[in-house]
GUVO-976421 format. One record per residue: y, z, x of N, C-alpha, C in turn. Coordinates in pm, 1 decimal. Example, Ala and Ser with C-alpha at 12.3 -4.5 7.8 and 13.67 -1.06 7.14 Angstrom:
gumi n.y->-569.0&n.z->780.0&n.x->1319.0&ca.y->-450.0&ca.z->780.0&ca.x->1230.0&c.y->-330.0&c.z->780.0&c.x->1320.0
gumi n.y->-225.0&n.z->708.0&n.x->1285.0&ca.y->-106.0&ca.z->714.0&ca.x->1367.0&c.y->3.0&c.z->787.0&c.x->1290.0
END
This chain:
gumi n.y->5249.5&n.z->-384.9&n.x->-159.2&ca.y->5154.4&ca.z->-285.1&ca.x->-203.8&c.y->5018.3&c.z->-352.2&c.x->-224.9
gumi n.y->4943.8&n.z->-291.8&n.x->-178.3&ca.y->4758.5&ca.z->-359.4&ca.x->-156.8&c.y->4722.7&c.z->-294.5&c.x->-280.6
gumi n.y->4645.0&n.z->-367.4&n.x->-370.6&ca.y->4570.3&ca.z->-287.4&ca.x->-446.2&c.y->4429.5&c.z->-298.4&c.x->-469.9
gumi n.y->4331.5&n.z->-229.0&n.x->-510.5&ca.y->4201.8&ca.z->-203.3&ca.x->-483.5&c.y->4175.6&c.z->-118.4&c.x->-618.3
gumi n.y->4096.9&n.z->-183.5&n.x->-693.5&ca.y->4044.8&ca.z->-126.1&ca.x->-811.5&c.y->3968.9&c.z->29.8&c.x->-792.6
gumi n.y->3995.5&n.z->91.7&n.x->-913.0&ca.y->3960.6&ca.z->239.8&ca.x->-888.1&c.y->3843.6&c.z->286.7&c.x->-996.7
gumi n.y->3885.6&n.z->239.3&n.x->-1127.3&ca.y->3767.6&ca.z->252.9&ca.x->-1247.4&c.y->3730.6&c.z->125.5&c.x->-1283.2
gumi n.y->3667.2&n.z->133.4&n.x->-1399.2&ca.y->3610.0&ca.z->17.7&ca.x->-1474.0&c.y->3687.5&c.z->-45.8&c.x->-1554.3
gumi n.y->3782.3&n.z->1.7&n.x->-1617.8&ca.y->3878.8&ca.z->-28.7&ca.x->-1671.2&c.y->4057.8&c.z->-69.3&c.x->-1640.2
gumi n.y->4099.8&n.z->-164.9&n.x->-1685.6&ca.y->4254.8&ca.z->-213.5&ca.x->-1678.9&c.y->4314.2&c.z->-194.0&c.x->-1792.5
gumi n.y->4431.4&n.z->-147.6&n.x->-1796.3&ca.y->4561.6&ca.z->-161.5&ca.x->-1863.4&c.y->4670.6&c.z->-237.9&c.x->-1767.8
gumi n.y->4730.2&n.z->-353.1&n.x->-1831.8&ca.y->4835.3&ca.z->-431.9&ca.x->-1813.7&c.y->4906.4&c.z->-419.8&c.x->-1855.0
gumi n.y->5038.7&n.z->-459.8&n.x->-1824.2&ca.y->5167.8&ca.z->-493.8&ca.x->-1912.2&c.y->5268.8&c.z->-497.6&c.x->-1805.4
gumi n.y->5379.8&n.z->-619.8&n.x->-1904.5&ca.y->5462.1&ca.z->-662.7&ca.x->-1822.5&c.y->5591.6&c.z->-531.3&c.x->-1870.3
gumi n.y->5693.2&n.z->-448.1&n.x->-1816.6&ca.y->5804.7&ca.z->-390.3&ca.x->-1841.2&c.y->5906.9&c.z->-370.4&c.x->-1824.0
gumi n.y->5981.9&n.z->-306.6&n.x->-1893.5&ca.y->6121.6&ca.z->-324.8&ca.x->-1884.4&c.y->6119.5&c.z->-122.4&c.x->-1838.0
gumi n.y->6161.1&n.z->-81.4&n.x->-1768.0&ca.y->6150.7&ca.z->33.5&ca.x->-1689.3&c.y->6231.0&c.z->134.9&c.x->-1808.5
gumi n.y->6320.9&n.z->65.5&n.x->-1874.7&ca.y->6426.1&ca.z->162.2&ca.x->-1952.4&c.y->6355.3&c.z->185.5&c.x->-2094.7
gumi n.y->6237.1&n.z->92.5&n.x->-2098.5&ca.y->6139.2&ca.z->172.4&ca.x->-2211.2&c.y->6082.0&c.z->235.2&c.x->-2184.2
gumi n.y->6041.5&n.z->367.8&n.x->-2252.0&ca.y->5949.5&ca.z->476.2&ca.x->-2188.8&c.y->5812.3&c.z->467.9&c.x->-2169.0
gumi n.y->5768.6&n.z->396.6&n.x->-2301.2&ca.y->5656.0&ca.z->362.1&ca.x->-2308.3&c.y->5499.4&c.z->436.3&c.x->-2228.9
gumi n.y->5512.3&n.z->310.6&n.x->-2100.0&ca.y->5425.2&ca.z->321.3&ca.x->-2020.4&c.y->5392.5&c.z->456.9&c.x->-1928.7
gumi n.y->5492.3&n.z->524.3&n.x->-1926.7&ca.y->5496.3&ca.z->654.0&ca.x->-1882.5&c.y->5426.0&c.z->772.4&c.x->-1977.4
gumi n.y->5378.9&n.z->708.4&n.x->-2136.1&ca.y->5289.4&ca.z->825.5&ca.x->-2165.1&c.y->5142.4&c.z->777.8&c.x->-2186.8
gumi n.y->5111.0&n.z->651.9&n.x->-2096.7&ca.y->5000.6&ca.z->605.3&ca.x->-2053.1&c.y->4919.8&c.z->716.1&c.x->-1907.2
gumi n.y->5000.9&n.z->734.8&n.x->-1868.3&ca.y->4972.2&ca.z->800.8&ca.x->-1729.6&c.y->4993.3&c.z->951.4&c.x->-1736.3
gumi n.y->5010.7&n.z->1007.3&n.x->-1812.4&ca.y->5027.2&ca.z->1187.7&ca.x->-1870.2&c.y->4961.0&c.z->1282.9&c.x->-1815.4
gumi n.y->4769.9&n.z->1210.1&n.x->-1822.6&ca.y->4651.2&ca.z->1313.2&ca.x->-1813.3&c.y->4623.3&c.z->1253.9&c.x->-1633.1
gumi n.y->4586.5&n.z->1370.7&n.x->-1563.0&ca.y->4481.2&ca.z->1309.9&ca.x->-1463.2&c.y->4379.3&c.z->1288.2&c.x->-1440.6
gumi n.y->4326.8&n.z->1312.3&n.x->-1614.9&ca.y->4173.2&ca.z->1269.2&ca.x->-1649.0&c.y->4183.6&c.z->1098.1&c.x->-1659.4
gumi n.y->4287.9&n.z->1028.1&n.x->-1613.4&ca.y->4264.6&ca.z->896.4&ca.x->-1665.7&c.y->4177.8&c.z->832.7&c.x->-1574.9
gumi n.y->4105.0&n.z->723.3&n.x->-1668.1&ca.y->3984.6&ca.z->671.6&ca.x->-1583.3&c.y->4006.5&c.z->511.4&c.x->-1603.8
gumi n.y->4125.8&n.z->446.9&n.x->-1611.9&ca.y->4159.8&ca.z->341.3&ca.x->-1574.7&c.y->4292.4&c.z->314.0&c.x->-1557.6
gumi n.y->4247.9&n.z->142.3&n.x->-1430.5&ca.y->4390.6&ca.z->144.7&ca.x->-1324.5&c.y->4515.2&c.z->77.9&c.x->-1434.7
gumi n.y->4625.8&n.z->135.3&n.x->-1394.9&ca.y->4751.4&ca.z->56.0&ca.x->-1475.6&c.y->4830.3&c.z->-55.4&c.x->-1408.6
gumi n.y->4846.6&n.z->-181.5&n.x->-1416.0&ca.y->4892.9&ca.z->-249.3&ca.x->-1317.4&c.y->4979.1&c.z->-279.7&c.x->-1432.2
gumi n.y->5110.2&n.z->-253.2&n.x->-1357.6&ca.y->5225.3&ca.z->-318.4&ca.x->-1412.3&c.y->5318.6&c.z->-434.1&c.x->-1359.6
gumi n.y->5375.5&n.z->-546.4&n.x->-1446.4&ca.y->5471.1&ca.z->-621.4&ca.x->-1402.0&c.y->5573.4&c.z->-603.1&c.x->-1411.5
gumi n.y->5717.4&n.z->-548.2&n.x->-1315.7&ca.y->5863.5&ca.z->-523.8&ca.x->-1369.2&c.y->5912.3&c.z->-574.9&c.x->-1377.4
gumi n.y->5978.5&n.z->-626.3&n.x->-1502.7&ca.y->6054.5&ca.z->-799.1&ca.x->-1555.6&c.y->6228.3&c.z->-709.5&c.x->-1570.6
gumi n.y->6236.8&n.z->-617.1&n.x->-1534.2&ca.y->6386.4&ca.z->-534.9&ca.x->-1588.8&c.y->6357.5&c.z->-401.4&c.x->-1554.2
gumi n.y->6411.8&n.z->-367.2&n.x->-1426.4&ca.y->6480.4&ca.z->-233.1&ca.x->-1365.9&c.y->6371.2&c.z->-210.8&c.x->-1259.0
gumi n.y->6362.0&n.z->-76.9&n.x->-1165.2&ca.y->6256.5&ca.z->-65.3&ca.x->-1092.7&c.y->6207.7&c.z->70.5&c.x->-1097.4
gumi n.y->6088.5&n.z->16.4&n.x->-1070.6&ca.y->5992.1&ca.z->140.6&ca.x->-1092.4&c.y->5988.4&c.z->192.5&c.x->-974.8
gumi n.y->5941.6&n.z->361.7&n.x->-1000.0&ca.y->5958.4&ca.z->458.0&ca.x->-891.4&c.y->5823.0&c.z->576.4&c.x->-924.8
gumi n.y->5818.5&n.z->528.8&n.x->-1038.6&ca.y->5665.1&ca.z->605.3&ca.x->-1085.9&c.y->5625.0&c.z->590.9&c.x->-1031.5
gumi n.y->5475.6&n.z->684.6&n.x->-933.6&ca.y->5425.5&ca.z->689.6&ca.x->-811.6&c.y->5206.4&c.z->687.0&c.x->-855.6
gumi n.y->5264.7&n.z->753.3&n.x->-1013.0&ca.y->5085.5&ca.z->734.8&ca.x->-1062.0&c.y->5052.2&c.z->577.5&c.x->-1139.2
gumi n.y->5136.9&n.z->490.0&n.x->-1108.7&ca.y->5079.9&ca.z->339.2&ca.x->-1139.6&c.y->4984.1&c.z->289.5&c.x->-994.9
gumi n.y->4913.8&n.z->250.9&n.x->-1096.7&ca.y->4844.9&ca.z->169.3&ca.x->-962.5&c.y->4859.8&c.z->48.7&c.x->-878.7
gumi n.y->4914.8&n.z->-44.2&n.x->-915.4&ca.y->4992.1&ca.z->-147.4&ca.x->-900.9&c.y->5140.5&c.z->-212.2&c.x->-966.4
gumi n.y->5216.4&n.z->-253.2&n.x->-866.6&ca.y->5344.0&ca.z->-297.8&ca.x->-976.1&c.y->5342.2&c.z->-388.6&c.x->-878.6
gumi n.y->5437.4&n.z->-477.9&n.x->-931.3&ca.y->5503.9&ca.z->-581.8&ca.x->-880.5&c.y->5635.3&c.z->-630.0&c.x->-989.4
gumi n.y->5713.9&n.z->-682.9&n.x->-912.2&ca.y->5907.1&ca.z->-674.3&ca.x->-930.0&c.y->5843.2&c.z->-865.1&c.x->-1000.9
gumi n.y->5851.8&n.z->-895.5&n.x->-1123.4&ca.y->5862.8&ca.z->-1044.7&ca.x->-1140.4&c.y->5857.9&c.z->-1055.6&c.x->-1304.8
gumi n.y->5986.7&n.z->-1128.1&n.x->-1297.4&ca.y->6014.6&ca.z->-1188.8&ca.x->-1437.7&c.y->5938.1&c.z->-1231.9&c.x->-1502.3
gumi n.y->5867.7&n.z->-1241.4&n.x->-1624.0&ca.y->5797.5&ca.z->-1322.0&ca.x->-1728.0&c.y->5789.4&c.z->-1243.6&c.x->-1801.0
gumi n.y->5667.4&n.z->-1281.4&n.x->-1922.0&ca.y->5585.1&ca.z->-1220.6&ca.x->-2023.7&c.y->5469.3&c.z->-1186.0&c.x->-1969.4
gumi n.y->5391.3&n.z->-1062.6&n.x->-2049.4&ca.y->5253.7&ca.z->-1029.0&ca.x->-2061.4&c.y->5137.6&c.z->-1118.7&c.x->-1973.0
gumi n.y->5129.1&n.z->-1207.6&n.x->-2061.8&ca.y->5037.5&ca.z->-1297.0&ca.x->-2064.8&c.y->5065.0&c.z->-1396.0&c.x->-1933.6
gumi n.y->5171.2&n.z->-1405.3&n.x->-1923.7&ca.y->5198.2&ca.z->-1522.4&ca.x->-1797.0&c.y->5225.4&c.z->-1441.2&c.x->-1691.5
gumi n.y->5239.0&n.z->-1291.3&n.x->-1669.5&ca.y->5196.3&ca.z->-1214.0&ca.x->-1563.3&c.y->5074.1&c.z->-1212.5&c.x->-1534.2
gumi n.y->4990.5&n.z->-1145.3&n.x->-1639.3&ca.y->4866.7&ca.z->-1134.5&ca.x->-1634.8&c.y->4777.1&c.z->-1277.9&c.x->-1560.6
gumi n.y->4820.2&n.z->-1406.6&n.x->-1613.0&ca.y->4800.6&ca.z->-1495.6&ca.x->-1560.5&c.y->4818.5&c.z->-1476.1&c.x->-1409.2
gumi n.y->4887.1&n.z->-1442.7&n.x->-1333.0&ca.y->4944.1&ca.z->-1447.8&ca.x->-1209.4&c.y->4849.2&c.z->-1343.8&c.x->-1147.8
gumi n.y->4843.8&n.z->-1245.9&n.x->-1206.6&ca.y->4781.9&ca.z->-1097.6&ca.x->-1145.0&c.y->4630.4&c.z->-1191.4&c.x->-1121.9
gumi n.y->4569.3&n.z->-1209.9&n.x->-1239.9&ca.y->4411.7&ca.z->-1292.6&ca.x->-1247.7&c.y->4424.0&c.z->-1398.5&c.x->-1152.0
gumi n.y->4486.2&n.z->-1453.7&n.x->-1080.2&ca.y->4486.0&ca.z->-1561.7&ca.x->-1004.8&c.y->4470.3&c.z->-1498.9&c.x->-828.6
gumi n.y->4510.9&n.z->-1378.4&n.x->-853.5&ca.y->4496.2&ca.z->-1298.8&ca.x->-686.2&c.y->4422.0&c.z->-1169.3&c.x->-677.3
gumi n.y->4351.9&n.z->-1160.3&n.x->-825.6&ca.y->4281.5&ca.z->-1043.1&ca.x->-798.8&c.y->4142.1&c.z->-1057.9&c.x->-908.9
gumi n.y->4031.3&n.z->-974.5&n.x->-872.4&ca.y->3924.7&ca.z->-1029.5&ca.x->-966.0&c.y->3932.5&c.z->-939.1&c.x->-1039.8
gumi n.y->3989.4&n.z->-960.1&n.x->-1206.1&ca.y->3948.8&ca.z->-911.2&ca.x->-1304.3&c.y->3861.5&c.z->-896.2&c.x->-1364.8
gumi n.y->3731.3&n.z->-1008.9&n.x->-1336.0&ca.y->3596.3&ca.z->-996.0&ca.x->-1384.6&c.y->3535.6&c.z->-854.0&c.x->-1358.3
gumi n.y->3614.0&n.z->-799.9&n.x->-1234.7&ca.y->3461.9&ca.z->-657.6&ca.x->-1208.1&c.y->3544.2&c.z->-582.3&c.x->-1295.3
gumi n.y->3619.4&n.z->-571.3&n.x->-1417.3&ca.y->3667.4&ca.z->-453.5&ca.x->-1504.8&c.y->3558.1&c.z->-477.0&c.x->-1628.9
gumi n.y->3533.9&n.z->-384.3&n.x->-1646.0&ca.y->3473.7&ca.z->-390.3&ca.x->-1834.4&c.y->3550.2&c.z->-370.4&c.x->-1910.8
gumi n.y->3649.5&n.z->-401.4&n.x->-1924.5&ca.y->3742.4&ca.z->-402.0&ca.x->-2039.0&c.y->3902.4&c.z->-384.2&c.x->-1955.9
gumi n.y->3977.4&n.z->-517.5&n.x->-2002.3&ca.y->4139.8&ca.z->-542.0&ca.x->-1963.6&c.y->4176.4&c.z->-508.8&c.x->-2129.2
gumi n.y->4289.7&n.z->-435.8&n.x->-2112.1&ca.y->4378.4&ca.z->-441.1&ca.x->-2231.0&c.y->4534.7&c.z->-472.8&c.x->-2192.9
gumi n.y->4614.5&n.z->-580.3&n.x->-2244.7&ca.y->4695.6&ca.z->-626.2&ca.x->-2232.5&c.y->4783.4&c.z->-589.9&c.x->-2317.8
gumi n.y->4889.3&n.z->-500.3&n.x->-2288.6&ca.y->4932.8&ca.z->-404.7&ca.x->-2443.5&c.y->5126.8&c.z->-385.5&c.x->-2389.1
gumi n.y->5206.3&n.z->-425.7&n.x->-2479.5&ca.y->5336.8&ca.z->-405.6&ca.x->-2492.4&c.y->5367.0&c.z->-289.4&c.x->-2439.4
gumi n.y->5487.3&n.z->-317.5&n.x->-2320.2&ca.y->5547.6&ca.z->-172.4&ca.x->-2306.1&c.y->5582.3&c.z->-85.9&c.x->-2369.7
gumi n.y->5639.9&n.z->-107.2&n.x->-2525.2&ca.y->5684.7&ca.z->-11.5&ca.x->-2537.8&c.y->5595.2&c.z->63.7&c.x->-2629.9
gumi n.y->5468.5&n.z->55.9&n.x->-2634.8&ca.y->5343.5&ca.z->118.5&ca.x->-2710.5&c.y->5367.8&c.z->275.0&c.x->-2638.6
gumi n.y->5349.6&n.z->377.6&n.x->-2735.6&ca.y->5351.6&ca.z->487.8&ca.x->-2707.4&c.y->5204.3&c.z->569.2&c.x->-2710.0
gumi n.y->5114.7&n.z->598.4&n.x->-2601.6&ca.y->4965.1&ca.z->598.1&ca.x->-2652.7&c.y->4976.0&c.z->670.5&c.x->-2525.5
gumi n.y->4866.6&n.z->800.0&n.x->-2580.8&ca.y->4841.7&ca.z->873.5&ca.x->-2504.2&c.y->4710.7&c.z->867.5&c.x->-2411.6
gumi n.y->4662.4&n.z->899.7&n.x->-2284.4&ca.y->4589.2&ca.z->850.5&ca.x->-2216.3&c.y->4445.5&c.z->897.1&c.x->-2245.0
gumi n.y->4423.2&n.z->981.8&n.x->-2313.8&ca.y->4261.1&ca.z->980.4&ca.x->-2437.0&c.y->4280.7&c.z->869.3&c.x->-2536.2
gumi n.y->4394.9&n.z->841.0&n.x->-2600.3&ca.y->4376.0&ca.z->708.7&ca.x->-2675.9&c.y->4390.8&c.z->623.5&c.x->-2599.7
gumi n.y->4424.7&n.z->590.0&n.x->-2492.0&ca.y->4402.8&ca.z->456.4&ca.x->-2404.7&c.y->4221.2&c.z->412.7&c.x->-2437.2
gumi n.y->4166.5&n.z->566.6&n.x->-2373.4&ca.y->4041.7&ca.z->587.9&ca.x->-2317.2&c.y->3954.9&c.z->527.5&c.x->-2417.1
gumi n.y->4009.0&n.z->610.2&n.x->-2579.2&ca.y->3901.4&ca.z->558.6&ca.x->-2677.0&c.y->3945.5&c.z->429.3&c.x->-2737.9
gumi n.y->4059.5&n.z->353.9&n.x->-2686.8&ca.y->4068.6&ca.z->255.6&ca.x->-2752.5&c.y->3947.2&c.z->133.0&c.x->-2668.3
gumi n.y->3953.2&n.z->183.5&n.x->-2487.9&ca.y->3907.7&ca.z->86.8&ca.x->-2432.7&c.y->3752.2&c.z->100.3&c.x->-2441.0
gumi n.y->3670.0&n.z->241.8&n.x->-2460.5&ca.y->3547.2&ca.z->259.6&ca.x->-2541.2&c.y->3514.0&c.z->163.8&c.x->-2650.9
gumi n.y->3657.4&n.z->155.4&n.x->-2743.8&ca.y->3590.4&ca.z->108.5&ca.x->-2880.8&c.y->3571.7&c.z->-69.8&c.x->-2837.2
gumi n.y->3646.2&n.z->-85.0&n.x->-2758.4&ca.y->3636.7&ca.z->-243.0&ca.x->-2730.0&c.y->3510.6&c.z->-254.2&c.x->-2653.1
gumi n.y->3476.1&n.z->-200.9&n.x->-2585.9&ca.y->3335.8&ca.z->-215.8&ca.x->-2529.1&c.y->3253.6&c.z->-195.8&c.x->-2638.7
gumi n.y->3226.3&n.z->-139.4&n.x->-2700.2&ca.y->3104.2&ca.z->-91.6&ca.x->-2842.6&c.y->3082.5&c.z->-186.2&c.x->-2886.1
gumi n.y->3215.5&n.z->-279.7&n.x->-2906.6&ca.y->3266.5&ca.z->-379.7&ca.x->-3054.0&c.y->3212.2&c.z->-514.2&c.x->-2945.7
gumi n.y->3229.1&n.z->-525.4&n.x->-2821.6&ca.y->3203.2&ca.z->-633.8&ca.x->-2718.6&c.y->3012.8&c.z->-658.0&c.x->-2744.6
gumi n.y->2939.2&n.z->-573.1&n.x->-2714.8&ca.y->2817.7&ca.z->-538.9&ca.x->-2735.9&c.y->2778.1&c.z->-573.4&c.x->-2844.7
gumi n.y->2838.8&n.z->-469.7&n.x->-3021.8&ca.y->2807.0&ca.z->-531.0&ca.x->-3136.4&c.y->2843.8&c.z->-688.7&c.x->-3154.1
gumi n.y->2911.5&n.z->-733.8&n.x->-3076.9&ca.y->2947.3&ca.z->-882.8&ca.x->-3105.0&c.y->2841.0&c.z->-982.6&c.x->-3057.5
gumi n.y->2795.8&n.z->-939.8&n.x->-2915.7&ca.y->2753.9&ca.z->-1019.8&ca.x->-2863.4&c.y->2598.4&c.z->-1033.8&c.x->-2910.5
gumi n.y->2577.8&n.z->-911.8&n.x->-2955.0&ca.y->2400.2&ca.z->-910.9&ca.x->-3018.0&c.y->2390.5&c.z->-998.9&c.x->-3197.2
gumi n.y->2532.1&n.z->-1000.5&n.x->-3193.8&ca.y->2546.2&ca.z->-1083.4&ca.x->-3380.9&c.y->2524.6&c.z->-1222.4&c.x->-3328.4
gumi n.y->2614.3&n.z->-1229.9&n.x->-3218.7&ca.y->2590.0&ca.z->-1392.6&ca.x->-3196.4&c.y->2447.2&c.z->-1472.2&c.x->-3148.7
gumi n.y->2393.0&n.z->-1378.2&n.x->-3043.2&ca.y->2290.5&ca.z->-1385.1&ca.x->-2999.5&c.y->2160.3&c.z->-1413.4&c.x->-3105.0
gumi n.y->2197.4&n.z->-1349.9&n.x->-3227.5&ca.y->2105.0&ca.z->-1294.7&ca.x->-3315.0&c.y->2142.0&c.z->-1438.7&c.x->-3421.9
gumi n.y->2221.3&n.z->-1512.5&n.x->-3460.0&ca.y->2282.2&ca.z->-1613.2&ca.x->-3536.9&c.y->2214.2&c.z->-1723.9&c.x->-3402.3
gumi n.y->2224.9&n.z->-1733.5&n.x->-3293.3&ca.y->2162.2&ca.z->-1818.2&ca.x->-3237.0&c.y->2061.2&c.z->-1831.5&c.x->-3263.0
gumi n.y->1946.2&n.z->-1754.7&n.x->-3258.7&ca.y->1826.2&ca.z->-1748.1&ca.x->-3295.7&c.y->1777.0&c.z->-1839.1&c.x->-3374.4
gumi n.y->1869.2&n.z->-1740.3&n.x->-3497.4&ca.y->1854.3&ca.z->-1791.8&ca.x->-3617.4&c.y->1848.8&c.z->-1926.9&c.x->-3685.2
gumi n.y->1941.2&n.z->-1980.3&n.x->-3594.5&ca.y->2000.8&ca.z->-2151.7&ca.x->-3570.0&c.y->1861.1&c.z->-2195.9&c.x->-3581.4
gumi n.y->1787.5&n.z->-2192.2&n.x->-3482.5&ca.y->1685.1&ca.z->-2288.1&ca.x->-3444.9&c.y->1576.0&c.z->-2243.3&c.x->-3546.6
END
């Protein structure tokens, strides 16, 4: 399966298919970011993920793997979040909003403490 980024935004996670989880990530067809999943246990047949791939690990050491063959830099915001999180796809939306807001307020504190430094 080829994949090709669609929004600005990622959701990850590695899963186990027999948790439901990730299936009330994908609910609305207002969603405006891609879901790439890793299947570490059972197979997926869900057809509104955007990427899967069949391989054992954790989260993080998928994610590792995914970032090594695909450019995650052009997303504004990856969220790396446990399968079995139950979150509906407006709270995906405003969670990955609030991380951008909070990315911005961060970066103008630091910027602004640099300054200050000198």
């Amino acid at each position: 399966m080829k994949y090709t980024q669609k929004n600005q935004y990622l959701v990850f996670s590695s899963i186990d298919t027999k948790r439901a989880g990730y299936s009330t990530w994908l609910e609305s067809d207002e969603r405006d970011f891609d879901v790439v999943l890793y299947v570490y246990n059972g197979t997926l047949k869900d057809k509104r993920v955007d990427y899967s791939v069949e391989k054992k690990g954790y989260k993080f050491q998928n994610f590792f793997d995914f970032a090594l063959t695909h450019d995650v830099f052009c997303y504004d915001a990856v969220w790396i979040v446990d399968d079995d999180i139950e979150i509906s796809t407006k709270n995906i939306k405003d969670t990955l909003e609030f991380i951008i807001s909070y990315t911005y307020v961060l970066y103008i504190i630091v910027h602004i403490l640099n300054i200050l430094k000198k």
